[in-house]
DOGUTOR-777068 format. One record per residue (C-alpha): residue in one letter; z, x, y. Coordinates in steps of 0.02 Angstrom, whole numbers, plus 50000, padded with zeros to 5 digits. Layout:
DOGUTOR-777068
AZXY;...
***
This chain:
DOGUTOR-777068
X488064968547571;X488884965447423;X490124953347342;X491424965047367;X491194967647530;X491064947747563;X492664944747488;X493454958847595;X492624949047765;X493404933847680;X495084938747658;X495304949247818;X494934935147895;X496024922247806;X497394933547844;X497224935448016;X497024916748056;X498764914647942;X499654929348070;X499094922548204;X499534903148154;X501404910948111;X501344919348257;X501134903448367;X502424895348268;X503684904548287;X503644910348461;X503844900148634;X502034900148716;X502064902048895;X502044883448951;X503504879148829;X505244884548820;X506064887248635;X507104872748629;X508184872648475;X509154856948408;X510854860648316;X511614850448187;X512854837848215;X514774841348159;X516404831448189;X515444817648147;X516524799448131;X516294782448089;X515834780548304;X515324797948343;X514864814848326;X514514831348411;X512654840848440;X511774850548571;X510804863448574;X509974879548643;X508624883048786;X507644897748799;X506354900748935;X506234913749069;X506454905349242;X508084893649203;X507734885349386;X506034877449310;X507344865249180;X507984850949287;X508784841649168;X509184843748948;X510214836648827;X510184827948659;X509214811348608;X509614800348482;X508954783048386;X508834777548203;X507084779848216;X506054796148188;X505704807448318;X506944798148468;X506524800148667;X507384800148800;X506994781648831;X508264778348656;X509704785448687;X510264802548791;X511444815848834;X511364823948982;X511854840949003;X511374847849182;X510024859149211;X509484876749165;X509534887848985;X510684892248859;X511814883948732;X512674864448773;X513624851948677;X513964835348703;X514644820248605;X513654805548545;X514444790348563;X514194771148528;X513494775448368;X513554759648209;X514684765548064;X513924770847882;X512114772747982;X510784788747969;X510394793448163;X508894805948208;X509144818348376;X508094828248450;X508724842348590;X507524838548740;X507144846948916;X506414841949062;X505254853249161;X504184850849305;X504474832249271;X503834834849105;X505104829448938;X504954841248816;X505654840748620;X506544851848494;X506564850848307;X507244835548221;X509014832748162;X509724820548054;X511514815147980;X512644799547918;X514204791448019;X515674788747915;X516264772747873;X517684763047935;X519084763347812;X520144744247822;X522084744047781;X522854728747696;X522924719447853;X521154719947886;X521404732848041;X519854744448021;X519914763048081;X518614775448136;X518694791048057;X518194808548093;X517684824247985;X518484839348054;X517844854147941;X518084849147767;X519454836647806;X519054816947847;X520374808847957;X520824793448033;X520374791848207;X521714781748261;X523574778348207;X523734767548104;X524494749748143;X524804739647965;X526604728647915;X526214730447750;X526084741847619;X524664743447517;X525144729647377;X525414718647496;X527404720847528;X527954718647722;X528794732447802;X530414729447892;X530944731448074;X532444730648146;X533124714848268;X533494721748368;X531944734248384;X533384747048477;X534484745748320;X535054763148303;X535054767648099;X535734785948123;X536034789747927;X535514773547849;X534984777547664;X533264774647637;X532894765747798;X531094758247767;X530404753247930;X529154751748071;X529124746148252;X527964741248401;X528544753448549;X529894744948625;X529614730048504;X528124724748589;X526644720548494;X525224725848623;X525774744048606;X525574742148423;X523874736648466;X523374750248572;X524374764748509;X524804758448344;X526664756348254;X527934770248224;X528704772048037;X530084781047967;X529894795747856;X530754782947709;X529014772647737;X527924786147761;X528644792047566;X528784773647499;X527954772447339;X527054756047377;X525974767647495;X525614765747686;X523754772747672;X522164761347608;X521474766147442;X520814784247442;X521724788747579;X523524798047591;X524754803747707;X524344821947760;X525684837547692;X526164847947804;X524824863247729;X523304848647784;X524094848647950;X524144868147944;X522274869347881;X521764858448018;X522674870048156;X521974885648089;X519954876348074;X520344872248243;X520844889748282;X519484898548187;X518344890048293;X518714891648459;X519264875348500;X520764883048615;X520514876848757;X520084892148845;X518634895748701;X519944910748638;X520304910448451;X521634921548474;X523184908648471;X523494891048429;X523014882148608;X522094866448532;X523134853148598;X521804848048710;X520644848648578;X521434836348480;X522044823448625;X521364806748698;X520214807948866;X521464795348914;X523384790448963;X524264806948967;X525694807449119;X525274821849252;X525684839749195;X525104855049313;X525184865949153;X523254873249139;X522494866948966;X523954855148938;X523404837248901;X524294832349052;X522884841449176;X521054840449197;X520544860749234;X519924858349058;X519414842149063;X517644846348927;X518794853848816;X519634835748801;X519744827848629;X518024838748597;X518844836048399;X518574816748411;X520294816648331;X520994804948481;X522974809948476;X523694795548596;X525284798048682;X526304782948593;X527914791348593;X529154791148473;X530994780148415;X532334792548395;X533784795148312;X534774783248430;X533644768548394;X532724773648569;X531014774748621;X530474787648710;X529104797748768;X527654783648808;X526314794448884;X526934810148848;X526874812948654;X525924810948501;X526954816048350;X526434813848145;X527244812147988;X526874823747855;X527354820847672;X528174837347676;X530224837247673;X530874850547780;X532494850547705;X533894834547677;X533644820747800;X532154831747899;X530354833447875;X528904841747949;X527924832948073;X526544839748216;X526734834148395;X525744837348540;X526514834448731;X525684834548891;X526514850248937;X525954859148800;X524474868548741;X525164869648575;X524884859648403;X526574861648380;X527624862148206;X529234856448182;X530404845048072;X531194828248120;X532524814448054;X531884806347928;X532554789148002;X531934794348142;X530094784648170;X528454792948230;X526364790048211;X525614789148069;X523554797848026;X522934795147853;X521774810347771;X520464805547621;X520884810247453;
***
């Protein structure tokens, strides 16, 4: 035999030991299921959003799955875990309790015939908090290719330092006042503001002296509309449809909405997965109106935009717990209403 024919022997070989090493690679075997781990999106300062897909012939032999997560390489079960029933196919789930500005590793994992069992790795960064000018910090949350704050925000001051009015009392009605630059605790009481944060006036909102920490602004009223139509886009109605704006769910806390029998309102639970699945947390802190009333604790979450409507109105976006909607509108100015922050 030759040297031709040696290197011929050689190379047939070579190549079927790289086919067959592909081959293995790429293909479940028939002891392990393909388990695939997704990347994580709507990730925040606290949180963010994985999960994966299962594939394996007999569903009944995967008793449990979900995602694992650590800041350590390759992350078990015994770290920290999702868990996301039993059987194949595609799950999400949020991860929560996570440190912000801090890489994480997950893994997708399955359990079968008692046996845990590991996906590919995954890895991103939580946002940072973001800190107003009196030292309240805010989790944030990237939504698509917008970063928002997670929560409304709360501050008495603008951004140089200036103090923001109220009113004594907090019911004073200011129907018409020129330029009324204010904010209030709900019903003047400074727990709500805690929990729910303040309400402002559109004057404040505008106020050159700023509302938003550095880098941050108050959203117009096309940011609002490219968040509605992300949301739309991709499926996060909350019948999984993409057909109509139905995201109010979506966006809305897990928590504190008054009783609504509307289906995939935030006021019922027949959707109850589909719940804040955004991270964007819209509370239901009501609103002041136009007659120096509050109203609407546990109902509504309404927000400015920069936008003017036309004189003494501007658009804002409310959601109730009636509603499916991410609804448009335009308010009094003088009016007062939550406040979200978008980065620059």
């Amino acid at each position: 035999m030759n040297i031709k024919i040696h290197n011929s022997i050689y190379f047939l070989i070579l190549s079927t030991i790289v086919l067959i090493t592909f081959a293995s690679g790429c293909k479940k075997d028939e002891n392990h299921p393909l388990i695939i781990t997704e990347e994580a999106f709507n990730i925040g300062s606290v949180t963010a959003i994985s999960g994966g897909t299962i594939e394996w012939e007999d569903a009944l032999a995967i008793t449990g799955r979900g995602i694992c997560w650590n800041t350590e390489v390759n992350p078990t079960i015994e770290d920290h875990k999702t868990s996301n029933g039993k059987g194949t196919g595609n799950f999400t789930n949020t991860l929560t309790g996570l440190l912000p500005n801090t890489s994480y590793f997950i893994r997708s994992y399955v359990i079968k015939n008692g046996r845990v069992l590991y996906g590919n790795l995954v890895s991103f960064k939580t946002n940072d908090l973001i800190t107003d000018i009196d030292g309240n910090t805010y989790n944030t949350i990237t939504i698509g290719n917008q970063e928002w704050m997670a929560e409304n925000l709360r501050t008495t001051r603008f951004a140089n330092g200036d103090p923001i009015a109220t009113t004594t009392p907090a019911t004073l009605p200011i129907m018409y006042y020129t330029d009324p630059v204010y904010q209030w605790a709900y019903d003047g009481l400074e727990k709500n503001a805690t929990k729910y944060g303040r309400l402002y006036t559109w004057y404040a909102v505008m106020d050159r002296r700023r509302l938003c920490p550095d880098g941050w602004h108050i959203p117009s009223d096309a940011e609002w509309t490219e968040l509605e139509n992300y949301l739309i886009s991709n499926r996060y109605n909350y019948d999984g449809t993409n057909s109509r704006n139905k995201v109010a769910l979506a966006l809305a806390s897990t928590k504190g909405w008054s009783y609504c029998e509307s289906s995939g309102s935030p006021g019922n639970n027949s959707y109850a997965d589909n719940r804040d699945k955004t991270g964007f947390t819209a509370l239901p802190a009501g609103y002041r109106n136009h007659e120096g009333k509050f109203i609407d604790l546990g109902n509504s979450s309404c927000f400015w935009s920069s936008s003017e409507a036309f004189t003494y109105n501007a658009y804002y976006r409310y959601i109730r717990s009636t509603n499916k909607e991410f609804v448009r509108s335009s308010y009094y100015e003088f009016c007062a209403v939550s406040v979200r922050c978008i980065k620059d």
